[in-house]
TORNUVEX-338436 format. One record per residue (C-alpha): residue number from 0; residue in three letters; x, y, z. Coordinates in steps of 0.02 Angstrom, whole numbers, plus 50000, padded with zeros to 5 digits. Layout:
! residues N
+-----+------+-------+-------+-------+
| seq | type |    px |    py |    pz |
+-----+------+-------+-------+-------+
| NUM |  ALA |     X |     Y |     Z |
...
+-----+------+-------+-------+-------+
***
This chain:
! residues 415
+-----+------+-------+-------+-------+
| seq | type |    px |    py |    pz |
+-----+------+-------+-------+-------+
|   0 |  UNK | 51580 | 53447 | 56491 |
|   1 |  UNK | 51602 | 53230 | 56424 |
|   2 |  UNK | 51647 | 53159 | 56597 |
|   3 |  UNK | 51679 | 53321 | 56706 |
|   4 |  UNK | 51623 | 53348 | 56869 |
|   5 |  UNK | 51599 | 53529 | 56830 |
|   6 |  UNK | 51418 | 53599 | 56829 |
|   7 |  UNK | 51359 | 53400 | 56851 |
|   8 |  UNK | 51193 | 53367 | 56937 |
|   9 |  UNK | 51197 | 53183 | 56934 |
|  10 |  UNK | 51325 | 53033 | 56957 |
|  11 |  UNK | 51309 | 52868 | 56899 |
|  12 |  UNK | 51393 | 52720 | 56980 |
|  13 |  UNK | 51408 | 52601 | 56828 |
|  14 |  UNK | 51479 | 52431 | 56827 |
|  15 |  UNK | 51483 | 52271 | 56934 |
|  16 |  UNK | 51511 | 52262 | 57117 |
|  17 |  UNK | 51728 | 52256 | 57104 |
|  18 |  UNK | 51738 | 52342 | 56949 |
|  19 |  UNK | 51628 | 52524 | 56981 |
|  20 |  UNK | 51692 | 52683 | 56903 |
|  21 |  UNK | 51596 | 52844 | 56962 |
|  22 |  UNK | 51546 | 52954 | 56799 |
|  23 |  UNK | 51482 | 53124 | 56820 |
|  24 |  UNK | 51355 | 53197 | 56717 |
|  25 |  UNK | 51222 | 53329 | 56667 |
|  26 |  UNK | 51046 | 53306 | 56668 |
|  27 |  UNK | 50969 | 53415 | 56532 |
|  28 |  UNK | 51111 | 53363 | 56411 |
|  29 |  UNK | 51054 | 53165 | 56440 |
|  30 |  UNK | 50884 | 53219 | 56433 |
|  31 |  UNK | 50881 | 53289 | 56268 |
|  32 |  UNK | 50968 | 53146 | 56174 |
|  33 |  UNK | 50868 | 53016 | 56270 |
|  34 |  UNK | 50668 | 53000 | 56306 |
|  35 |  UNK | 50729 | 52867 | 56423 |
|  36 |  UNK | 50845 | 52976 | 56542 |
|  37 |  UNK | 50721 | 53139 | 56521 |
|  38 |  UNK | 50568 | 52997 | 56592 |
|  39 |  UNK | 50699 | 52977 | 56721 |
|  40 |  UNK | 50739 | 53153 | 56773 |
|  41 |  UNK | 50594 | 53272 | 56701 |
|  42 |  UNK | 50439 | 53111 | 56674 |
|  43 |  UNK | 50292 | 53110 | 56817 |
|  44 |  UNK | 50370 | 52967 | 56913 |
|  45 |  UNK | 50553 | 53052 | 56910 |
|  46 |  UNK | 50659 | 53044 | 57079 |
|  47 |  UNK | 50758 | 53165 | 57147 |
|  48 |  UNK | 50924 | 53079 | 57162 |
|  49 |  UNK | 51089 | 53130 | 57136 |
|  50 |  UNK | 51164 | 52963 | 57137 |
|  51 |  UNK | 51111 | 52837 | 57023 |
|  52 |  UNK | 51168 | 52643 | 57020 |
|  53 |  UNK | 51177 | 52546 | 56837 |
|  54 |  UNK | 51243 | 52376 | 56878 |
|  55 |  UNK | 51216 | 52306 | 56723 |
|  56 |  UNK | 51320 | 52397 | 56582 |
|  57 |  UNK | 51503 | 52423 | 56569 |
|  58 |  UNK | 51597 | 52579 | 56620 |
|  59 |  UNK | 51676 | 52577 | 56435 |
|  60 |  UNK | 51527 | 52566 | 56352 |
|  61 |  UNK | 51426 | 52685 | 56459 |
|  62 |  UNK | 51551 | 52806 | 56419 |
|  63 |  UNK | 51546 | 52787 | 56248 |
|  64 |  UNK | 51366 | 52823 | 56248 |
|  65 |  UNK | 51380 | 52975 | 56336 |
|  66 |  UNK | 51517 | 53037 | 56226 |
|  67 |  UNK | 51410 | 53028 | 56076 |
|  68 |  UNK | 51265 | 53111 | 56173 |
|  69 |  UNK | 51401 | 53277 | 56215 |
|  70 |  UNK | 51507 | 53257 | 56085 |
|  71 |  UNK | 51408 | 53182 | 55937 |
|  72 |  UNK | 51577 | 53067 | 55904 |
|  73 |  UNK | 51566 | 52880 | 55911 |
|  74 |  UNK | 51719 | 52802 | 55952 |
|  75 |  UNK | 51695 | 52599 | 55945 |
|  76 |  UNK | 51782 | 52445 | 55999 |
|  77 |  UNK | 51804 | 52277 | 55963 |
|  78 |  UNK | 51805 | 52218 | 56154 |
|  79 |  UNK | 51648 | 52337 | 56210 |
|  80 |  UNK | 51530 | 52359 | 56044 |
|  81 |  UNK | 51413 | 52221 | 56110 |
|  82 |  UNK | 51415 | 52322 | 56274 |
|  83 |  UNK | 51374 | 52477 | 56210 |
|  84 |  UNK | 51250 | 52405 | 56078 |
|  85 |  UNK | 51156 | 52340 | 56235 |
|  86 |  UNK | 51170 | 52521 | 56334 |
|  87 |  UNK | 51121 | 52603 | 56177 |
|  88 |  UNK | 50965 | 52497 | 56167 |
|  89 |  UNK | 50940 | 52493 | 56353 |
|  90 |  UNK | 50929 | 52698 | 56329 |
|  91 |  UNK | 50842 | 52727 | 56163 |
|  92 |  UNK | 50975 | 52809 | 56045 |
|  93 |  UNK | 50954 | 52727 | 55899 |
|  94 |  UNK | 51086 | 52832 | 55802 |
|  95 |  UNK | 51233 | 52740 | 55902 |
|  96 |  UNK | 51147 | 52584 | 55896 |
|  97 |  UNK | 51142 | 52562 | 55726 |
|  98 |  UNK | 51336 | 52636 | 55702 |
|  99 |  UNK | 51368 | 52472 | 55841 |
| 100 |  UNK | 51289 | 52350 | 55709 |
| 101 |  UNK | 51363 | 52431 | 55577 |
| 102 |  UNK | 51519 | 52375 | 55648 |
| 103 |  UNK | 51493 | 52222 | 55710 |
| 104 |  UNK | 51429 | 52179 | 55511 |
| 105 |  UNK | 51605 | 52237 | 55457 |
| 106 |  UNK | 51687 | 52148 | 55571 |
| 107 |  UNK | 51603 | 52005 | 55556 |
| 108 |  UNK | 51683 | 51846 | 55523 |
| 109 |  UNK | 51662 | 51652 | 55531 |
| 110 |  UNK | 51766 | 51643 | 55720 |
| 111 |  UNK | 51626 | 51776 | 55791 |
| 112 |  UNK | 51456 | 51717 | 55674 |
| 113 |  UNK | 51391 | 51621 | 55786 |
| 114 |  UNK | 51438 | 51717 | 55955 |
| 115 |  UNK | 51381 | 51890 | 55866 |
| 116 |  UNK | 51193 | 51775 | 55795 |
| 117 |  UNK | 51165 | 51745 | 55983 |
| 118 |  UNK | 51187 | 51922 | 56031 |
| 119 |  UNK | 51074 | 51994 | 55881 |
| 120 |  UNK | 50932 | 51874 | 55928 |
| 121 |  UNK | 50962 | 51948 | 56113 |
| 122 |  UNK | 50947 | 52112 | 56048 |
| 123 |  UNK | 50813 | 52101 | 55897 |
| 124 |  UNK | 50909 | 52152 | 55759 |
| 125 |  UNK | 50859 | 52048 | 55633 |
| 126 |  UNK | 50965 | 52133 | 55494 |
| 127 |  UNK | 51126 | 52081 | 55578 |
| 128 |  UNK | 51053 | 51924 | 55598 |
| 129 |  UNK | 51040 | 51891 | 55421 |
| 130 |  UNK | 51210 | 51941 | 55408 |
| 131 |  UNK | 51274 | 51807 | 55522 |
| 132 |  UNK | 51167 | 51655 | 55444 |
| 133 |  UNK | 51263 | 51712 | 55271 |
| 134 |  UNK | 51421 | 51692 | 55364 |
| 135 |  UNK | 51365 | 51523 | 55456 |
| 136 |  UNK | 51305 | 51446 | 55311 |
| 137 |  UNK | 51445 | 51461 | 55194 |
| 138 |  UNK | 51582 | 51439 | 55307 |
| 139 |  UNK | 51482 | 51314 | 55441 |
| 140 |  UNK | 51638 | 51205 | 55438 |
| 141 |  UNK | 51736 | 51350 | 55517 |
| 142 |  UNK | 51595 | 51444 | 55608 |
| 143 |  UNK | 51559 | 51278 | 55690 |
| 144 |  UNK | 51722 | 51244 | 55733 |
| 145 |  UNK | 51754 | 51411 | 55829 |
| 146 |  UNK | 51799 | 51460 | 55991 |
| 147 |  UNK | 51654 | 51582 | 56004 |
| 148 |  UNK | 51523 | 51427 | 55948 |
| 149 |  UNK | 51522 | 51345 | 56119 |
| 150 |  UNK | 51468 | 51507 | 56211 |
| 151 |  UNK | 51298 | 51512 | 56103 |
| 152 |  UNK | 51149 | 51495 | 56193 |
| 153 |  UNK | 51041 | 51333 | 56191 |
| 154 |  UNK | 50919 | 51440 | 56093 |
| 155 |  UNK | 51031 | 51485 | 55960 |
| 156 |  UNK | 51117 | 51325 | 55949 |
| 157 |  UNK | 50938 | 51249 | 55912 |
| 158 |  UNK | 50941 | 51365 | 55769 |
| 159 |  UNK | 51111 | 51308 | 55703 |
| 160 |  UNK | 51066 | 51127 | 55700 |
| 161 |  UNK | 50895 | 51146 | 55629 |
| 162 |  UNK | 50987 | 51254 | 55485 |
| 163 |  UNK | 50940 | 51158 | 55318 |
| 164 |  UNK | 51068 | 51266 | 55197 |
| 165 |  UNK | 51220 | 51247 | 55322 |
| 166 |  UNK | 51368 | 51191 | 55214 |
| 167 |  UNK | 51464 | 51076 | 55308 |
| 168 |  UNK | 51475 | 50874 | 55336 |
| 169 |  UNK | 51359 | 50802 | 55456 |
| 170 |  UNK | 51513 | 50728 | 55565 |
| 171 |  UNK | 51572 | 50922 | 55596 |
| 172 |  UNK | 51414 | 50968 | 55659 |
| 173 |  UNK | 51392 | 50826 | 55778 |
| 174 |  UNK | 51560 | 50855 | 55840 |
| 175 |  UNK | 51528 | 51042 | 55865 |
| 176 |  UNK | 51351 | 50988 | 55964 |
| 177 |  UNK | 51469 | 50885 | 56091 |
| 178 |  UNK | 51601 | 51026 | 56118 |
| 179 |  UNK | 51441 | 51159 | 56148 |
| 180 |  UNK | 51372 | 51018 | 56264 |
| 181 |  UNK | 51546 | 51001 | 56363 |
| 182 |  UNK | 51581 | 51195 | 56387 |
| 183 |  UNK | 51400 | 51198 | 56461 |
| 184 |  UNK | 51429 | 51062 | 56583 |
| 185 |  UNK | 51565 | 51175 | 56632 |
| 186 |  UNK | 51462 | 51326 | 56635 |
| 187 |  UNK | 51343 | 51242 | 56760 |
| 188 |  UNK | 51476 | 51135 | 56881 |
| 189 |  UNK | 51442 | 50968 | 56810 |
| 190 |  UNK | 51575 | 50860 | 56765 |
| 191 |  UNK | 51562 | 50812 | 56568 |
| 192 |  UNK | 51508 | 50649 | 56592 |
| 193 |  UNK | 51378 | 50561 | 56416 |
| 194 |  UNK | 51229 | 50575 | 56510 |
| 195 |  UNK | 51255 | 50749 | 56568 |
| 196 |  UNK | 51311 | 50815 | 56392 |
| 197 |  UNK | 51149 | 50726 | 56322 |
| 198 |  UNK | 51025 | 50801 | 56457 |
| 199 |  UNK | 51082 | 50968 | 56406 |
| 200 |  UNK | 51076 | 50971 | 56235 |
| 201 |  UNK | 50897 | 50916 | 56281 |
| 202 |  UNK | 50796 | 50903 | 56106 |
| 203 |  UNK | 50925 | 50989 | 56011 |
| 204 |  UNK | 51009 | 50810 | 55988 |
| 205 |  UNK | 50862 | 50756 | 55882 |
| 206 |  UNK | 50895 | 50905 | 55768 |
| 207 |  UNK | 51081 | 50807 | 55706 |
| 208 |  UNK | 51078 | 50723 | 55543 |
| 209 |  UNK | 51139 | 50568 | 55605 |
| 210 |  UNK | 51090 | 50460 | 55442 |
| 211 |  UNK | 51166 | 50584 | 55345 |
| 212 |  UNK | 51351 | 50531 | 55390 |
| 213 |  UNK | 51410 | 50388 | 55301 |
| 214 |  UNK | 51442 | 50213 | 55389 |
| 215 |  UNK | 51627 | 50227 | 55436 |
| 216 |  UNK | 51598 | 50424 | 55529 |
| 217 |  UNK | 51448 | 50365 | 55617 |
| 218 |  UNK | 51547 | 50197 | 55691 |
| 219 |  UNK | 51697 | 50299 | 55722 |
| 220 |  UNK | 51631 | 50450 | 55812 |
| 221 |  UNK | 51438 | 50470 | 55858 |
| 222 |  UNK | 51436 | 50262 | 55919 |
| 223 |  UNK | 51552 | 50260 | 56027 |
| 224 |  UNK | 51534 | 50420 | 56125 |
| 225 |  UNK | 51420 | 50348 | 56248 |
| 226 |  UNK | 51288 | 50497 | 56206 |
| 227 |  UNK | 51164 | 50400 | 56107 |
| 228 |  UNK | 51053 | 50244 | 56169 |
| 229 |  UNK | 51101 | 50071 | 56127 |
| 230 |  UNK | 50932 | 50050 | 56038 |
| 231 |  UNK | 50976 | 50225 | 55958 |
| 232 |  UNK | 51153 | 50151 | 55890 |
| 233 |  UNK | 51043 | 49980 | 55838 |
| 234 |  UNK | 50927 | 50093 | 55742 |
| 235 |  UNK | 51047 | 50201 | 55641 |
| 236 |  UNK | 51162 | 50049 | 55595 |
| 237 |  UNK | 51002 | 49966 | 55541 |
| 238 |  UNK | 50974 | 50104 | 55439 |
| 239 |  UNK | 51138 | 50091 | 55361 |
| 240 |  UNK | 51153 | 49926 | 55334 |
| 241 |  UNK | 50963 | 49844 | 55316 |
| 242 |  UNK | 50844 | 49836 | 55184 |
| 243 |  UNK | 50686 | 49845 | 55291 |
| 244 |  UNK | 50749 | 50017 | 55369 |
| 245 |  UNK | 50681 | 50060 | 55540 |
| 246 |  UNK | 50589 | 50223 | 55599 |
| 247 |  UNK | 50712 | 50364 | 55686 |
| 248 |  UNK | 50713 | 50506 | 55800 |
| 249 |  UNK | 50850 | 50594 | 55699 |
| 250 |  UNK | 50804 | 50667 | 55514 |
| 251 |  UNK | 50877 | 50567 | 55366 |
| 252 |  UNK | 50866 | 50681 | 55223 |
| 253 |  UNK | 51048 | 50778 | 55205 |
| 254 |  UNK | 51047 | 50982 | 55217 |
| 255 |  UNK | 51056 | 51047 | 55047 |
| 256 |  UNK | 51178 | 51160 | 55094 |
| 257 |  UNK | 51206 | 51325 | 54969 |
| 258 |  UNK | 51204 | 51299 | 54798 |
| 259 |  UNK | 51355 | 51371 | 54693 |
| 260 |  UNK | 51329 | 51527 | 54571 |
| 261 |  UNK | 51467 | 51577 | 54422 |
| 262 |  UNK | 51520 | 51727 | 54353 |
| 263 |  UNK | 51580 | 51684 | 54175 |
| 264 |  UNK | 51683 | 51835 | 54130 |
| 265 |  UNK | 51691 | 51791 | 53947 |
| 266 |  UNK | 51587 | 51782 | 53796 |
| 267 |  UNK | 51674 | 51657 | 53705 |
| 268 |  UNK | 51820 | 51506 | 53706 |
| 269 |  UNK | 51968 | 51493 | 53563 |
| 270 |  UNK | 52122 | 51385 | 53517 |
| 271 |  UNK | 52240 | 51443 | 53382 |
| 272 |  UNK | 52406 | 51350 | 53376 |
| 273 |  UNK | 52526 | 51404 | 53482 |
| 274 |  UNK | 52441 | 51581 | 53536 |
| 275 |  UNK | 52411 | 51515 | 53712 |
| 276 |  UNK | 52524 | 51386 | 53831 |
| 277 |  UNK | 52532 | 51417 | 54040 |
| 278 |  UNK | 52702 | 51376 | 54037 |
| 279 |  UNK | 52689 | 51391 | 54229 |
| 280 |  UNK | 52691 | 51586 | 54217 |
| 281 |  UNK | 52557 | 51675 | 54330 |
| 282 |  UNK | 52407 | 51707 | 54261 |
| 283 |  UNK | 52305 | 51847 | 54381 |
| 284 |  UNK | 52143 | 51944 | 54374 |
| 285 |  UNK | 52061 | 52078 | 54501 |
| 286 |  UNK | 51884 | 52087 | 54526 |
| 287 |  UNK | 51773 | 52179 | 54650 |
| 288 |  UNK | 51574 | 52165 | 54705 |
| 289 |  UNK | 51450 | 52259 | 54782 |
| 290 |  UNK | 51390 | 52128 | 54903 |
| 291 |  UNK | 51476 | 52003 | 55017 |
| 292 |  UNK | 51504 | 51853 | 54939 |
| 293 |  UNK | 51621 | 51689 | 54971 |
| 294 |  UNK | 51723 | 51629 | 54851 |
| 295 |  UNK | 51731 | 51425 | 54824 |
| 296 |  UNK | 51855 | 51411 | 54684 |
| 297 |  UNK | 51888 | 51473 | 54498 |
| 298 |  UNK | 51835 | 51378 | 54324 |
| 299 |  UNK | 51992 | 51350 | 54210 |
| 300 |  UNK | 52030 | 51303 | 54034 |
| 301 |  UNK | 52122 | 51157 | 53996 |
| 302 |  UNK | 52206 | 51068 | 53853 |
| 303 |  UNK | 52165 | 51113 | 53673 |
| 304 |  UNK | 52296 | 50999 | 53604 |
| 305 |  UNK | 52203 | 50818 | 53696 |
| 306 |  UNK | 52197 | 50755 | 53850 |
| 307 |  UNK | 52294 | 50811 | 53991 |
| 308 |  UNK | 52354 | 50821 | 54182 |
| 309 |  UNK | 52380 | 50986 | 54268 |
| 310 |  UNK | 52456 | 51030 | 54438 |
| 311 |  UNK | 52395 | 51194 | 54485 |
| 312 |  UNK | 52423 | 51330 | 54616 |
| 313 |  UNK | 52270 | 51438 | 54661 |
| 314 |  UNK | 52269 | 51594 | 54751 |
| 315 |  UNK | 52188 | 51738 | 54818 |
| 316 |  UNK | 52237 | 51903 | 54872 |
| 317 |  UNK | 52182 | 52068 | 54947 |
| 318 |  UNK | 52281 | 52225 | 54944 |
| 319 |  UNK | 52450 | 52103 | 54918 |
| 320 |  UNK | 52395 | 51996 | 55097 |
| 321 |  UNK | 52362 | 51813 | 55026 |
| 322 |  UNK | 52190 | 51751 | 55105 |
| 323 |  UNK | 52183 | 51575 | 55041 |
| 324 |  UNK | 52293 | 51467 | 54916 |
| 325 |  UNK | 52261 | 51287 | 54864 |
| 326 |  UNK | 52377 | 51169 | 54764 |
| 327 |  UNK | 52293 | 51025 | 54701 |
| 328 |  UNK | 52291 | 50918 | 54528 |
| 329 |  UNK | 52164 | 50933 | 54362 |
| 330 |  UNK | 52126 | 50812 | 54237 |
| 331 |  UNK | 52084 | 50894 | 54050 |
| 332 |  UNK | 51986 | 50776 | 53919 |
| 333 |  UNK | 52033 | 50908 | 53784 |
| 334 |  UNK | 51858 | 50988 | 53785 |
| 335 |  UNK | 51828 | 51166 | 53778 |
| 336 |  UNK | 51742 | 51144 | 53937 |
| 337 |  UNK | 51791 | 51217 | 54102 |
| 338 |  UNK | 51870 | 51122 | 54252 |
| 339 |  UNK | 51828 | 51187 | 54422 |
| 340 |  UNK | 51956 | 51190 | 54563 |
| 341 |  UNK | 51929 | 51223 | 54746 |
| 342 |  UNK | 51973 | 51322 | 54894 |
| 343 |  UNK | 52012 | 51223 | 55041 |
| 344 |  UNK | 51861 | 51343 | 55134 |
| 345 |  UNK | 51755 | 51493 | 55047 |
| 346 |  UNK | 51830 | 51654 | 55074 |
| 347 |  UNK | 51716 | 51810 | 55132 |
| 348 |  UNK | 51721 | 51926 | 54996 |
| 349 |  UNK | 51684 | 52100 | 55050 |
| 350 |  UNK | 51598 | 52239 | 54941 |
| 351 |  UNK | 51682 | 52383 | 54874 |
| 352 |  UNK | 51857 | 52303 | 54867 |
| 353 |  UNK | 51982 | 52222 | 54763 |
| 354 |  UNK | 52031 | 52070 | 54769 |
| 355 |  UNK | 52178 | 51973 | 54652 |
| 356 |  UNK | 52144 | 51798 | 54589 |
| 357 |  UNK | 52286 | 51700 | 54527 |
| 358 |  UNK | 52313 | 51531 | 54465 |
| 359 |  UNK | 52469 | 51461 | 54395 |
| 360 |  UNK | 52475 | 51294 | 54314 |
| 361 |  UNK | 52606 | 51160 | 54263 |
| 362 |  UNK | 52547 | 51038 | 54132 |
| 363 |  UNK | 52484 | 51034 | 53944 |
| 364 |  UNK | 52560 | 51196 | 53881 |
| 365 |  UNK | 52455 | 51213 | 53739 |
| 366 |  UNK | 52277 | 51284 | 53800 |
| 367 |  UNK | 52116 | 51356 | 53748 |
| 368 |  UNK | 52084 | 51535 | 53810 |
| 369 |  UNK | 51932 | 51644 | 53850 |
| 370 |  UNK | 51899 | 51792 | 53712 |
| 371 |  UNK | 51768 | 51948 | 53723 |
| 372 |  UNK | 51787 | 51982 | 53900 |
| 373 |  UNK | 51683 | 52077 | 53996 |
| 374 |  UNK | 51719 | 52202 | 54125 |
| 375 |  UNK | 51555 | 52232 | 54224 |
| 376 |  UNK | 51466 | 52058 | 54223 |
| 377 |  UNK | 51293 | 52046 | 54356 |
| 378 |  UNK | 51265 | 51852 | 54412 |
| 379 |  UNK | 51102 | 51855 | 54510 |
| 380 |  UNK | 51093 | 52006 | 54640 |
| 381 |  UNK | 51306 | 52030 | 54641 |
| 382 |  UNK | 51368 | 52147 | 54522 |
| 383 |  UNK | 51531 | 52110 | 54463 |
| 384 |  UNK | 51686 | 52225 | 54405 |
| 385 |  UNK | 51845 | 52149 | 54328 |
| 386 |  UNK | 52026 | 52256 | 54316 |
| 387 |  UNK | 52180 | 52173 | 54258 |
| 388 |  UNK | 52317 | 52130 | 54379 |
| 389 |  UNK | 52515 | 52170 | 54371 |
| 390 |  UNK | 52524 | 52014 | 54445 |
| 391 |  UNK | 52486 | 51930 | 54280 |
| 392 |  UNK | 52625 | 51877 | 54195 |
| 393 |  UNK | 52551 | 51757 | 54042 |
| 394 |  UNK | 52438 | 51875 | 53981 |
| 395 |  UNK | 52263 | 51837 | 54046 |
| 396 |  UNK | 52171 | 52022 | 54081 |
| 397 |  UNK | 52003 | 52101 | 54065 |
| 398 |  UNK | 51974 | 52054 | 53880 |
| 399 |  UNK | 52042 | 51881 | 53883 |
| 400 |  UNK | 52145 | 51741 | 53933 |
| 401 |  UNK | 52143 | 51634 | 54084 |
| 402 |  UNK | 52023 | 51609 | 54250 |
| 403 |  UNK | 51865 | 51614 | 54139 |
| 404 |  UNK | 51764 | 51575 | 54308 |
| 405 |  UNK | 51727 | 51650 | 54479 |
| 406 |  UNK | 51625 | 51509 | 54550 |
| 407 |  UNK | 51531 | 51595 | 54751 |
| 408 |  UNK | 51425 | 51578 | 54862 |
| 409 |  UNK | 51309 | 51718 | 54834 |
| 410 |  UNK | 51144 | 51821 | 54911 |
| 411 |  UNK | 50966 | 51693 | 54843 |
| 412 |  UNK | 50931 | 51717 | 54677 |
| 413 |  UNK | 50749 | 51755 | 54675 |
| 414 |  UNK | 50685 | 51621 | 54533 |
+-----+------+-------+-------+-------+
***
């Protein structure tokens, strides 16, 4: 009976004026999945209309919620989950509600944080919310820079700039605040002019770290942009430059940003001669978690036989698809100690799956070497599970060798 004009007591015109689709339906099935419909059709103040108008949800998604209410089968899109998150909330049926945010978490990525933050603050879910500060805050650099970010509301992009654990250089952020403020002079008919873009991000200009770019970013970008005051620029580049500092309008103190965790997969460290060289062979590890985490980088062992240089390649992988790679240079002092090497960005790690870290390195061949590895390590709230890889080809698996470190951004460590 989904959609049929058979038996149907009531017809809803849904959509905008342009885009209307008629959709037929039965009362007593609405009213029995929804107290909001059965107020409409069976409550004291009910009407007695056949025809109903709902101008303000989708056709998509209001079919989608009355497919779940006849045929208890949710069927979910990319383009329309918002929609039907909002007609699912609009019509109190919580089940389909919470399979939308379900989604949208799983789906959710640094190019639609900050879109899908304003949309969970519109709709007060607070879990999702959560969800997308993780994502904003360890990839801000990305988040900020994406095409999504300029379509937040002036609510929401308060939040953003106020964010003290965002992990991303002051100059980014600024330069995200101007593109916001340009798309919303174009949302309202102005043209982009300075004084327009700073009347409409209003206070939340205040809420930029200004002091917290170095000399050479602020003079090259945020001075000559025509957004601040000329007393304003004065007062920074006193600030920069002078010893008697003057009083600003912008904060001074840097965001702290996340801190890094590490998962140190072995027990122990050994050299014996000539049991371990790279010899620019692969050396590969998988590893899962049960919570979403970003990756920064991995820890590696260096030269047991004095100091050394290292080119390396690092690398990360997911069901064979490559997600990030990095090739960048190491210097060893011969220690025992680890030497950490970055990602370009943090990668989302998602529970539940596998994922294939690789590093290959070209250098001192003679290295030290983790022993007594472990193959279920927990590092705060992320439990960790290590497999070895067929991609290794040097030796390094679960019990030892190379890649001794996972170094993430993680969930807060209570302390």
């Amino acid at each position: 009976m989904f959609n049929n004009h058979l038996m149907a007591d009531i017809i809803f015109s849904v959509g905008n004026p342009g885009h209307i689709q008629t959709i037929p339906a039965h009362k007593y099935v609405l009213a029995t999945g929804s107290s909001v419909f059965y107020a409409m059709f069976y409550g004291g103040l009910a009407e007695n209309k056949r025809d109903i108008e709902v101008p303000d949800v989708e056709p998509a998604a209001f079919l989608a919620l009355l497919r779940y209410m006849y045929c208890d089968e949710v069927q979910l899109e990319a383009d329309t989950v918002l929609a039907t998150l909002y007609v699912a909330k609009k019509y109190i049926v919580p089940h389909l509600a919470r399979a939308c945010v379900n989604y949208l978490e799983t789906s959710l990525t640094a190019k639609n944080a900050c879109l899908l933050l304003s949309q969970s603050r519109l709709f007060e879910e607070p879990d999702l919310m959560q969800r997308c500060w993780e994502v904003i805050d360890a990839q801000a650099e990305m988040a900020l820079r994406s095409d999504g970010f300029v379509d937040i509301d002036i609510h929401t992009l308060e939040s953003v700039l106020s964010r003290e654990t965002l992990n991303c250089k002051e100059i980014h952020i600024w330069d995200a605040a101007l593109r916001w403020a340009t798309a919303e002079c174009i949302r309202q008919e102005l043209e982009p002019s300075s004084a327009n873009r700073r009347r409409l991000l209003g206070s939340a200009l205040y809420l930029i770290r200004l002091p917290a770019m170095n000399l050479e970013e602020f003079a090259n970008s945020a001075a000559q942009t025509g957004i601040l005051t000329q007393q304003e620029t004065i007062d920074v580049f006193l600030h920069f430059t002078a010893s008697n500092k003057p009083q600003l309008c912008f904060p001074t103190k840097p965001r702290q940003g996340l801190k890094t965790q590490v998962c140190h997969r072995f027990q122990s460290c050994a050299y014996r001669s000539n049991q371990w060289r790279y010899r620019g062979r692969c050396d590969s590890i998988q590893f899962s978690v049960d919570k979403r985490i970003f990756v920064v980088g991995f820890g590696l062992y260096g030269s047991s036989s004095g100091a050394a240089d290292y080119n390396v390649r690092i690398e990360l992988k997911r069901l064979g698809c490559v997600l990030s790679e990095n090739s960048t240079k190491f210097f060893s002092d011969g220690s025992s100690s680890t030497f950490h090497v970055y990602f370009e960005n943090p990668i989302q790690i998602e529970p539940e799956c596998f994922y294939t870290a690789s590093v290959i390195l070209d250098g001192g061949e003679l290295s030290y070497f983790g022993q007594e590895g472990m193959s279920e390590i927990t590092v705060g709230n992320v439990n960790f599970q290590f497999q070895c890889s067929s991609e290794s080809t040097n030796g390094t698996g679960v019990q030892g060798g190379q890649i001794p470190e996972l170094i993430f951004y993680g969930p807060p460590v209570d302390d």
